[in-house]
C-alpha angles and dihedrals in degrees: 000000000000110000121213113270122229118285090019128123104283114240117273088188124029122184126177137182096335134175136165113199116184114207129355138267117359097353098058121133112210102204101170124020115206095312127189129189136155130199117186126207102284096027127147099198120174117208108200130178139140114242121300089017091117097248087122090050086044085052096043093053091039084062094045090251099125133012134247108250080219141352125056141287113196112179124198080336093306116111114234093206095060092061133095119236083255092053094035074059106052076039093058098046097041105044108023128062112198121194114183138203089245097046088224095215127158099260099209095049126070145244092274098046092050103054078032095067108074098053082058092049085054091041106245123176117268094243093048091046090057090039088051103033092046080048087056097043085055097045087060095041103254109103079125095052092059105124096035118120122226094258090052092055127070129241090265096046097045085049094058089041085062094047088053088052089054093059111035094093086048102241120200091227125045105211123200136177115193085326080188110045104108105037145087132276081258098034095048083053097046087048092048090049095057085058092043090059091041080056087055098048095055093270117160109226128173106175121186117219151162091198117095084201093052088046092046085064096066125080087239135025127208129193137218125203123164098339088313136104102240101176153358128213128178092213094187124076 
């Protein structure tokens, strides 16, 4: 694996010889063989496999959901290994911001209440969470939007509330799988563009996808065969 050379962007995601295997003997499921990647701060990095390729366990241990069986996670320098399930936690909702196909919102609250939740999680106070969460709003384009709740709002809409929730506690790493899923040809691009503009403005971003045109979008793709990254393409001039 390629380290960093002097003077350039640090890595916000390390991984190192990792590999996830399910069961023992001849029922053993190999997800992931001996995989490295490295994502540096700014980064705009596509994950794309087909089904059962091991992108989802690549994306489990990557948020801190599931652990490698061996090799090393380091995590905005921090090893993930070497954390208890308390600390993986404070880990999770501090330094990695997930949105979901499913957007995964709290359907009777509103806007507001759903970018709102992780700050309560970390215990902000409650001034700075309205002053960060309204920011966010405003960052998606849905400060307006504030006091709807996720069945007044459209696809497109719920999605970029999520996004906004996954910001608001200003993670080092922007995680998405398959962000578009389950949107609209407009949608899907509205959606695209926003992370198009978080890329832009340093964002880190590593979005898991089964979708070439999705993946076209990132600075770097990266592909998964048979629990393997099997390539890696930078698709943007």
């Amino acid at each position: 694996m390629t380290t960093p050379a002097v003077g350039a962007d640090p890595a916000v995601l390390d991984v190192r010889n990792l590999s996830k295997v399910y069961g023992e003997g001849d029922t053993a499921v190999h997800a992931l063989r001996e995989v490295d990647l490295l994502v540096r701060r700014g980064e705009y990095v596509a994950v794309i496999g087909q089904s059962g390729s091991g992108k989802s366990t690549l994306l489990n241990i990557l948020g801190c959901l599931d652990a490698p069986t061996s090799g090393r996670y380091l995590l905005d320098g921090l090893d993930v290994a070497n954390l208890d399930e308390r600390q993986q936690s404070v880990l999770r909702n501090r330094q990695i911001g997930f949105v979901f196909q499913s957007f995964n919102l709290i359907p009777r609250t509103t806007a507001f209440a759903n970018v709102e939740l992780p700050m309560v999680y970390a215990g902000i106070s409650r001034r700075h969470r309205r002053e960060r969460t309204l920011a966010a709003l405003d960052l998606v384009g849905l400060a307006g939007r504030a006091d709807h709740r996720p069945n007044e709002l459209s696809g497109g809409q719920q999605q970029r509330v999520a996004v906004a929730r996954a910001l608001v506690t200003g993670p080092a790493l922007l995680l998405a799988d398959e962000p578009t899923g389950n949107l609209d040809s407009q949608s899907t691009a509205d959606v695209l563009s926003l992370f198009d503009g978080l890329h832009a403005a340093g964002r880190t971003i590593v979005l898991i996808t089964h979708d070439s045109e999705v993946a076209e979008r990132a600075d770097r793709t990266v592909v998964v065969t048979d629990g393997r990254l099997r390539d890696q393409v930078g698709l943007r001039s």
